[in-house]
C-alpha positions as CSV (number, residue, x, y, z in Angstrom):
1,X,102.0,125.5,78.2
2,X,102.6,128.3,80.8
3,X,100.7,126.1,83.5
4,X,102.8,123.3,82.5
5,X,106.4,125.3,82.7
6,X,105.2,127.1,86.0
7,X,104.9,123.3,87.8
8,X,107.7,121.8,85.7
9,X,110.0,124.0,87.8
10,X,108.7,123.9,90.8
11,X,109.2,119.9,90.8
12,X,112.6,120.9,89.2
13,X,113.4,122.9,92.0
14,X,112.1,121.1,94.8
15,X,113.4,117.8,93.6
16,X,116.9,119.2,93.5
17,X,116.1,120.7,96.4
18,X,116.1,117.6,98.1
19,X,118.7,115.3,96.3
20,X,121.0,118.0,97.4
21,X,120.1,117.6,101.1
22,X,119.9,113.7,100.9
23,X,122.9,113.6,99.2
24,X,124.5,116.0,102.1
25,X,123.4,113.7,104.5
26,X,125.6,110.9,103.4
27,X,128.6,113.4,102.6
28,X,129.1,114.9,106.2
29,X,128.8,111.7,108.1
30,X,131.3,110.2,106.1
31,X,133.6,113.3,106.3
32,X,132.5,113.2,110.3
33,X,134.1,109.1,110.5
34,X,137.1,110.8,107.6
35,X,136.2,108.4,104.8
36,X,136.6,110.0,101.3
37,X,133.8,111.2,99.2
38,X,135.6,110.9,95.6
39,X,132.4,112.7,93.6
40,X,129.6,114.6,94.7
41,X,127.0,115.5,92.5
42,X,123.6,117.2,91.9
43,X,121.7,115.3,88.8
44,X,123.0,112.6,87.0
45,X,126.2,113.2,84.4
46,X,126.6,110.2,81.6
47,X,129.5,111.1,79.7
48,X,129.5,114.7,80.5
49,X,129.1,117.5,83.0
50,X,127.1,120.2,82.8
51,X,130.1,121.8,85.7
52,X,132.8,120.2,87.3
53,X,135.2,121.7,90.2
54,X,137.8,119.9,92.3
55,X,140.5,121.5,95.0
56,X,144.3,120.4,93.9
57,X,147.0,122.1,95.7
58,X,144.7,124.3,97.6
59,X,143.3,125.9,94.4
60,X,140.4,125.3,93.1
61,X,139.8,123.7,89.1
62,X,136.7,124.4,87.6
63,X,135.2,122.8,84.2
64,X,132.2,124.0,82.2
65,X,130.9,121.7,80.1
66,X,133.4,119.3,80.2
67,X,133.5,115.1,79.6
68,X,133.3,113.2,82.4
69,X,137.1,112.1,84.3
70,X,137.4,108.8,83.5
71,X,138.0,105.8,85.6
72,X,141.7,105.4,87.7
73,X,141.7,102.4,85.7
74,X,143.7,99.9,82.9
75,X,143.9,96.6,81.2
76,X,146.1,94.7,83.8
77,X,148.9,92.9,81.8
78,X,151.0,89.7,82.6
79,X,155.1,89.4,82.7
80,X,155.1,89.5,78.7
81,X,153.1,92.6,78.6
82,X,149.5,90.6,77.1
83,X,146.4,91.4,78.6
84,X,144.8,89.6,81.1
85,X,141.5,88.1,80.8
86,X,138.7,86.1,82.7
87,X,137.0,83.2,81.7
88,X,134.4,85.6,79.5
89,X,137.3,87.2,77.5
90,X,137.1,90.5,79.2
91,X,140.1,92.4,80.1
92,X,140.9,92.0,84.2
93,X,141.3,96.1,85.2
94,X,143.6,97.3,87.8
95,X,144.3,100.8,89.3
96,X,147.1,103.2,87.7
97,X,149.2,104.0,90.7
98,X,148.7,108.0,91.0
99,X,152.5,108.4,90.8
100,X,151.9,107.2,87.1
101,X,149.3,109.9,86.4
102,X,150.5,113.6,85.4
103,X,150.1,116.1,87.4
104,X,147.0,117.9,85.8
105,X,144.8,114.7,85.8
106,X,142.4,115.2,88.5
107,X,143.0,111.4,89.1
108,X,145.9,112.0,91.0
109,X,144.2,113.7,94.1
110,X,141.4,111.0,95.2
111,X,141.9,112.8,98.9
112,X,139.5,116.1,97.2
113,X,135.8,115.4,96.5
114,X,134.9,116.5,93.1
115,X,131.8,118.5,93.0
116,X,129.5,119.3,89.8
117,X,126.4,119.5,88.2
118,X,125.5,116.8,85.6
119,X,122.8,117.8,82.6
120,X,120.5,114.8,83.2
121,X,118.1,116.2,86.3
122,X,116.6,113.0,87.1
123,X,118.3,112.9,90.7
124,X,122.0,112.9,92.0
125,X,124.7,110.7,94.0
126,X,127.3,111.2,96.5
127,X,130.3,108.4,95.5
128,X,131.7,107.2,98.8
129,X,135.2,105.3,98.5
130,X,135.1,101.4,99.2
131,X,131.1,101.5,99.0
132,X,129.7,99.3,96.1
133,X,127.2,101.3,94.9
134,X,125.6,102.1,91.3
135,X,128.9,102.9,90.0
136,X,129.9,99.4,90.7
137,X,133.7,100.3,90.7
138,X,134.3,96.9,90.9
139,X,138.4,97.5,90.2
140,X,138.6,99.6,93.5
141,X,137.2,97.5,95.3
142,X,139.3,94.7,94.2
143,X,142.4,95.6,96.0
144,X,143.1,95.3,99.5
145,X,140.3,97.8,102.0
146,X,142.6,101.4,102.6
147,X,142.0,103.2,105.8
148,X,140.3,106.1,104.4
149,X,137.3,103.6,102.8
150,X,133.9,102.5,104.2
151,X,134.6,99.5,103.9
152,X,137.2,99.6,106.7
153,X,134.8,101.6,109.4
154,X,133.0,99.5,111.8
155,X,129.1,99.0,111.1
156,X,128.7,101.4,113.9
157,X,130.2,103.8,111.5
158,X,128.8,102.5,108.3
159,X,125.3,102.3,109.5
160,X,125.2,106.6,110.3
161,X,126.7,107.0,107.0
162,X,124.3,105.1,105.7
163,X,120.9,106.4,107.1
164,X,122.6,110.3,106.9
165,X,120.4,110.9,103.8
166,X,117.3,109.5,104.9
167,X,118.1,111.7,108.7
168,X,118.7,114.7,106.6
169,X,115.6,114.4,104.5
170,X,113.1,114.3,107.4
171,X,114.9,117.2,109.4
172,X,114.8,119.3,106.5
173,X,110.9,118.5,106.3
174,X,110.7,118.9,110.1
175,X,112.6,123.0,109.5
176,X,110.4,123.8,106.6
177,X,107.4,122.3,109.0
178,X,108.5,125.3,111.7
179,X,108.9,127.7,109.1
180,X,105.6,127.2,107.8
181,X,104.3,127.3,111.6
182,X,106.0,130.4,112.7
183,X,105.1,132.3,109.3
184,X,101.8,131.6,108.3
185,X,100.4,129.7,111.5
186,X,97.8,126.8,110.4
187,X,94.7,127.4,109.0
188,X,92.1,124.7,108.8
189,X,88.1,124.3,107.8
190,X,86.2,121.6,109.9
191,X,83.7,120.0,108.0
192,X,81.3,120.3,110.4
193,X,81.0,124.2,110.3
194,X,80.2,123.6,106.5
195,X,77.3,126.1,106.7
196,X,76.2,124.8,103.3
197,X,76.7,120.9,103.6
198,X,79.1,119.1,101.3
199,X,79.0,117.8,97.9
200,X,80.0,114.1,97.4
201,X,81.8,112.2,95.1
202,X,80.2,109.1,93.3
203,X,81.7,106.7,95.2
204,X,80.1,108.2,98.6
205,X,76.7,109.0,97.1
206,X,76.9,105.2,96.2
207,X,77.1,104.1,99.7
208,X,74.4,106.5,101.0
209,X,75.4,110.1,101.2
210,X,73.3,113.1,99.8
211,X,74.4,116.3,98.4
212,X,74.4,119.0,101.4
213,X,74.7,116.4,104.4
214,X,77.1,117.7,107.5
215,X,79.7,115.0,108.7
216,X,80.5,115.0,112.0
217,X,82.0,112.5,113.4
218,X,84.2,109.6,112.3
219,X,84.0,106.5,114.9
220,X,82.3,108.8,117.7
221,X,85.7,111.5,116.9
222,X,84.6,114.9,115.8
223,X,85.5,115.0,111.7
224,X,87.6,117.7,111.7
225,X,89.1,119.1,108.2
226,X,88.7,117.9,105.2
227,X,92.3,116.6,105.5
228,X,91.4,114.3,108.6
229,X,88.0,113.5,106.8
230,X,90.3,111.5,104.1
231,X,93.1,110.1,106.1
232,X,90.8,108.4,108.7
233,X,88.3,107.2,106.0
234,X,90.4,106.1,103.3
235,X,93.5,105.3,105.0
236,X,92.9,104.8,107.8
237,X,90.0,102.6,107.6
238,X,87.7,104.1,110.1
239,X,84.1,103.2,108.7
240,X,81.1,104.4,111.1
241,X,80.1,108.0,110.1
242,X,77.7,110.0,111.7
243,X,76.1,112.7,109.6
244,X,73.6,115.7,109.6
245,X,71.2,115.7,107.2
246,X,68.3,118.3,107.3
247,X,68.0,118.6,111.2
248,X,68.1,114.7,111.6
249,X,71.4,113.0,112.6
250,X,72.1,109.6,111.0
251,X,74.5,106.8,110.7
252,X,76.4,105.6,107.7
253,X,78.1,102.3,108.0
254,X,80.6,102.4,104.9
255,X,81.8,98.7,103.6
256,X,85.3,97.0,104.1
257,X,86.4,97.8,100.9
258,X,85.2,101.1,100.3
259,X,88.8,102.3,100.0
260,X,89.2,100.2,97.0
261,X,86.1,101.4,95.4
262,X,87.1,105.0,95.9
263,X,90.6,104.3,94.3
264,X,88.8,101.9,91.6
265,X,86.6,104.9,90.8
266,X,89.5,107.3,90.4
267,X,87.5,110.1,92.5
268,X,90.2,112.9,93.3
269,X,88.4,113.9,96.5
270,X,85.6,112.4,98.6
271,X,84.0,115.8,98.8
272,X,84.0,119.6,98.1
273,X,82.5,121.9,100.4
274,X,79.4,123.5,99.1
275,X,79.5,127.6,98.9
276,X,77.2,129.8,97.0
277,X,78.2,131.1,93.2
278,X,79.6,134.6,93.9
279,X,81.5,136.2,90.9
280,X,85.0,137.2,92.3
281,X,86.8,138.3,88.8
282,X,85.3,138.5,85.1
283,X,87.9,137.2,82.5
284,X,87.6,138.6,79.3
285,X,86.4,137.5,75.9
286,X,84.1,134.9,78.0
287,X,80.7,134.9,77.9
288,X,80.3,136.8,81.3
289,X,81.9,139.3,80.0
290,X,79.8,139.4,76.6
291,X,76.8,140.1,79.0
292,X,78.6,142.3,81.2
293,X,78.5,140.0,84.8
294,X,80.6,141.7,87.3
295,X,82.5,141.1,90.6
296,X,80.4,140.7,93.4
297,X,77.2,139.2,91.6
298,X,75.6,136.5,93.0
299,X,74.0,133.4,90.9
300,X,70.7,132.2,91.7
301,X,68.7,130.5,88.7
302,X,69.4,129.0,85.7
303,X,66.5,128.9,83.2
304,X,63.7,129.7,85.6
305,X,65.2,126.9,88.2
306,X,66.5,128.6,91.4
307,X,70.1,127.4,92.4
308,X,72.7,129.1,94.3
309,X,75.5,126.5,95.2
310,X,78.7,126.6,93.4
311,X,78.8,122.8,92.5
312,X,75.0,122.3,91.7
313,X,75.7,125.4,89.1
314,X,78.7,123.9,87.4
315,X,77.2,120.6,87.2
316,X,73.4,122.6,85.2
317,X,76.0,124.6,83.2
318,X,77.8,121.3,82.3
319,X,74.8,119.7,80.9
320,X,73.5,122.9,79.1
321,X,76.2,123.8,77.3
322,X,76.3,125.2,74.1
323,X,73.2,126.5,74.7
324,X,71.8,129.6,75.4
325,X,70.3,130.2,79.1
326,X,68.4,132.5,81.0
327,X,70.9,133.3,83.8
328,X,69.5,134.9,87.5
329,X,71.6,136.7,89.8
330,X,71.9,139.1,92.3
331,X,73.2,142.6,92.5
332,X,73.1,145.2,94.8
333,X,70.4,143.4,96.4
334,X,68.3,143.5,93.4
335,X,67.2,140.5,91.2
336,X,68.1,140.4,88.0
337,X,68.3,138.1,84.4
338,X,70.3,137.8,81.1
339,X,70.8,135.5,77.9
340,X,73.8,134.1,77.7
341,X,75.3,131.8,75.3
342,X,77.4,128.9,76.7
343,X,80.5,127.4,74.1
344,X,81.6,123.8,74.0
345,X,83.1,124.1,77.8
346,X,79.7,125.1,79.7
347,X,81.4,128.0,82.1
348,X,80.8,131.1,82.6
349,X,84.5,132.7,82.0
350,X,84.4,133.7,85.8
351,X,86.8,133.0,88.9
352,X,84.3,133.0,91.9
353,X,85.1,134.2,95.3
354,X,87.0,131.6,97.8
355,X,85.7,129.2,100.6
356,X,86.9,131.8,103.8
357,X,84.3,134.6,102.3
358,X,81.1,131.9,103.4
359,X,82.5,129.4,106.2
360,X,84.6,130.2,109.5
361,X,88.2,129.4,109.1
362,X,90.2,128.3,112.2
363,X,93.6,129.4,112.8
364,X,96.4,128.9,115.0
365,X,99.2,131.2,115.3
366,X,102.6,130.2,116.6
367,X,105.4,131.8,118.4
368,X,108.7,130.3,117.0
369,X,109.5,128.3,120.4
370,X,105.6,126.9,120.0
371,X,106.4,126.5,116.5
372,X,109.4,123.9,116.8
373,X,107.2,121.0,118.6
374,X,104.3,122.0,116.7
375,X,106.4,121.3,113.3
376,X,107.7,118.2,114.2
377,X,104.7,117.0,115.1
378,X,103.3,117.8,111.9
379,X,106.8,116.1,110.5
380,X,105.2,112.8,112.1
381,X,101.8,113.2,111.6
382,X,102.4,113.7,107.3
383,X,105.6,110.7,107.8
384,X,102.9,108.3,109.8
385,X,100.1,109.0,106.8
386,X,102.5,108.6,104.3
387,X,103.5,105.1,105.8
388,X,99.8,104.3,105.6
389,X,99.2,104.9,102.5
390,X,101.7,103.3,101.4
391,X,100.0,99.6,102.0
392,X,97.6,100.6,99.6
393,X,100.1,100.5,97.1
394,X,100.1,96.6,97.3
395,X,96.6,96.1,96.2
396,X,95.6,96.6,92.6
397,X,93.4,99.8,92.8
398,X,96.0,101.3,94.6
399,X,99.1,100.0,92.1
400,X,97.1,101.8,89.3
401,X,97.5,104.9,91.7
402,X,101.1,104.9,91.9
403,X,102.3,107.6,90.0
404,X,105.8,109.3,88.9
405,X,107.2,112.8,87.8
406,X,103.8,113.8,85.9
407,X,101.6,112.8,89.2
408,X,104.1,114.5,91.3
409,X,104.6,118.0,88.9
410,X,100.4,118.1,89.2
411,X,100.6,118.5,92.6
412,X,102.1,121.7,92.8
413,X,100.0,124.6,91.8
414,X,99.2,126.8,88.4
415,X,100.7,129.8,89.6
416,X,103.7,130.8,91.6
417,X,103.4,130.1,95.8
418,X,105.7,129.7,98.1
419,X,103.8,128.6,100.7
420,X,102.3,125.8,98.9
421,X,106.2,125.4,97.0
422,X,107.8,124.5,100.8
423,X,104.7,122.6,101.8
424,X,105.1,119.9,99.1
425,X,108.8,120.2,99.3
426,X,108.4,119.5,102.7
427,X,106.0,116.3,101.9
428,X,108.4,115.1,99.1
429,X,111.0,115.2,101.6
430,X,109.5,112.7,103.5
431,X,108.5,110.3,101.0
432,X,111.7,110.8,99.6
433,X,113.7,109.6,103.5
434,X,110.7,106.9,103.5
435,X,111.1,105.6,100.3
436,X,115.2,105.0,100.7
437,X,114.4,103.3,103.8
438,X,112.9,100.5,102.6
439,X,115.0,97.1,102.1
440,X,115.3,97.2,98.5
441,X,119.2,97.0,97.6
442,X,119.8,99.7,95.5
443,X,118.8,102.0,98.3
444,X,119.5,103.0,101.4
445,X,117.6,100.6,103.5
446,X,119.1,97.7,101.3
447,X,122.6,98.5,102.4
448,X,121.3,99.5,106.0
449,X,119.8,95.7,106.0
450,X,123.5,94.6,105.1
451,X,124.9,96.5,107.8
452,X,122.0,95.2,110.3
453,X,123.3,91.7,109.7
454,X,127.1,92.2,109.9
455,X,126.3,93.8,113.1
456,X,123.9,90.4,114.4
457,X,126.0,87.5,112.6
458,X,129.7,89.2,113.0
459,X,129.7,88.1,109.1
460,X,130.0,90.8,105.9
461,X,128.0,89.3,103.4
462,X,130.5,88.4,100.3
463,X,131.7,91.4,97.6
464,X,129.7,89.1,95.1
465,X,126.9,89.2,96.8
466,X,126.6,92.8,97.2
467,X,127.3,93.0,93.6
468,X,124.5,91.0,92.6
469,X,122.2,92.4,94.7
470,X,123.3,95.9,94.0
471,X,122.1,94.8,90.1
472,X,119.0,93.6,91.2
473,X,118.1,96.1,93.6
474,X,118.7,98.7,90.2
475,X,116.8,97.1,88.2
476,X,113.4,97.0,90.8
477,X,114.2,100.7,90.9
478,X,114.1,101.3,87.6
479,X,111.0,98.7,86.6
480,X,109.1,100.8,89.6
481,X,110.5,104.2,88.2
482,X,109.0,102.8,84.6
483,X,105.8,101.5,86.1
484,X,105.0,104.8,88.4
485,X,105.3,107.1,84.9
486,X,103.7,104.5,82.8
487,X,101.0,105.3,85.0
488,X,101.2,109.3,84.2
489,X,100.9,108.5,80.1
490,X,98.6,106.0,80.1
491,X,96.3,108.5,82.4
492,X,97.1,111.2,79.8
493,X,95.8,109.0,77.1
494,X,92.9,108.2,79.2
């Protein structure tokens, strides 16, 4: 439950993290061409508010708690005071002229954004007036387009204001990028100074790789880290490996569709790199402890066999467990053995010492004028994969890939890190300005498609028609949102 809480609000975090800078994006460039932003707010707020605040008269009104104001709106009525309806029976609305509305309501002052904070944290909008957008305040934009709307700037206008979300997310990734840089510098393993070889998934010993081979190069390119290893081979497509194996260099020529067996076979990674099993910390009440392993202790032999390598360890313990083992090790340079029992998980109850104590880690360090070009480049490089990867999505290993807020929330790690927080804020960032790119009509790229053609035709596409694509564009939105976390449960099931 702790592990669980620790990652729920990092996502929580990060996530608002980046509404609120998305959502900034569209606020200042419409502010920048003076068009009104009537609501601005961070998570969603059906019927209520979790905080509400507004400037009237120069002071500011704050609400705690609070329902929701409700819409400038009322049942218009004909010359003998009945209702008016359309052909479905529903009341026709029009807008209560503000001189109509007492002075308290918050109604009356459209000119002053309202800011809050809704209870729902599934995202957050920024309502621009004259924009039909998921509010679909159809009555507004009814009447006749007002100077201060969107709908009276000129696409040249409309189209910044637009895209100011989607420019904001990947500048934000770009600063955390330089950050990151000028803080930490960039560390990196290449594969091929694996000093132990690598241990492969199923899916590559399947097509001809062997426990403890070297890769080093991928289409005549030197492999790099294990980072570069993936993208080239599983996104990228690159398919001639040369390896190391023993002291003989050899060529593996993977298939065409390797990528979908590797996402058919649900491996997380193509490889680990192989270290030795060196105790780094003894937890207590596990069966290390019990027979008094300590720090710094090195594992050799199970049951008379001699091993030494982390993962061929794991995989003996796995297969012996709840059984009681004759375990070899190493300390203080002298060899020595104990009976241990193994319970219904197979481990040992130790943490063992990390990958930089066995194999030479390459770092970069950055001044913070070196670090500016060096994080936008990186910027690119993770915006360039992302786009990538995303054509996997349209083939059916990779569809049963997608995943939502559970998929996302694993991501971030067990325990509290910054680092790793603002590196994955930084990656959501850009899938985040991606994703609202794309043409789908509920998002950004739908209404920048809009604006695209108004600019090429000199024609607006028709207020019905933006209505009805608006619908349709929510409801992809929501069937993907549903589909992504249907995903996340039916893995937890699995």
């Amino acid at each position: 439950m702790e592990v669980f809480l620790i990652r729920a609000l990092q996502l929580l975090l990060s996530l608002s993290i980046l509404v609120f800078i998305h959502e900034l994006g569209h606020f200042l460039f419409a502010r920048l061409f003076k068009v009104r932003v009537e609501k601005f707010y961070l998570f969603f707020n059906p019927k209520k508010s979790l905080i509400r605040a507004k400037k009237i008269n120069g002071s500011w009104q704050v609400k705690f708690f609070a329902n929701n104001v409700p819409a400038n709106e009322r049942p218009k009525k004909d010359e003998d005071g009945y209702t008016i309806t359309d052909a479905k029976g529903n009341a026709r609305m029009e807008q209560i002229p503000l001189n109509e509305l007492p002075d308290g309501d918050w109604r009356k002052y459209p000119e002053s954004t309202e800011w809050g904070i809704g209870w729902l944290p599934l995202g957050g909008y920024c309502k621009i007036a004259g924009m039909i957008d998921e509010s679909m305040d159809t009555t507004q934009m009814a009447q006749a387009p007002k100077s201060w709307e969107y709908r009276s700037r000129p696409t040249w206008q409309r189209l910044p204001i637009i895209l100011g979300g989607v420019l904001f997310n990947f500048i934000f990734a770009a600063m955390i990028y330089i950050g990151i840089l000028f803080v930490n510098g960039q560390s990196f393993i290449s594969v091929e100074n694996a000093k132990y070889g690598l241990e492969f998934s199923e899916t590559m010993q399947n097509v001809g790789f062997q426990h403890g081979d070297k890769i080093l190069k991928i289409n005549g390119q030197p492999a790099g880290s294990e980072r570069n290893v993936f993208e080239q081979i599983v996104i990228g497509g690159r398919r001639d490996i040369t390896v190391l194996r023993g002291n003989e260099t050899m060529q593996i020529e993977l298939p065409t569709d390797f990528t979908q067996q590797f996402l058919a076979a649900n491996d997380r990674k193509l490889f680990s790199i192989r270290h030795p099993f060196v105790i780094g910390r003894v937890f207590a009440g596990t069966p290390a402890e019990k027979v008094s392993l300590q720090a710094g202790d090195s594992i050799i032999g199970i049951n008379g066999q001699p091993m030494f390598i982390f993962q061929e360890i794991t995989r003996e313990l796995e297969r012996l467990k709840n059984t009681t083992i004759d375990l070899e090790f190493v300390r203080n340079n002298e060899i020595m053995i104990t009976q241990l029992g193994l319970g219904d998980d197979g481990r040992l109850g130790v943490r063992v010492r990390i990958l930089p104590d066995f194999i030479v880690v390459e770092r970069i360090e950055y001044n913070f004028l070196q670090a500016i070009p060096a994080g936008i480049r990186l910027g690119w490089e993770t915006l360039t994969s992302y786009v990538r990867q995303f054509r996997i999505v349209f083939t059916r290993e990779g569809a049963q890939h997608m995943g939502g807020f559970g998929t996302i929330g694993s991501m971030f790690p067990a325990s509290w890190n910054w680092h790793v927080f603002w590196s994955m804020t930084a990656m959501l960032s850009i899938a985040l300005g991606f994703i609202n790119v794309l043409p789908i009509p509920a998002l950004d790229g739908g209404h920048m498609v809009f604006v695209l053609y108004e600019m090429i035709t000199r024609r607006k596409p028709s207020q019905k028609f933006m209505e009805y694509a608006q619908m349709v564009g929510f409801f992809i939105v929501i069937a993907l949102v549903l589909f992504a976390n249907g995903n996340d449960i039916l893995r937890l099931f699995r």
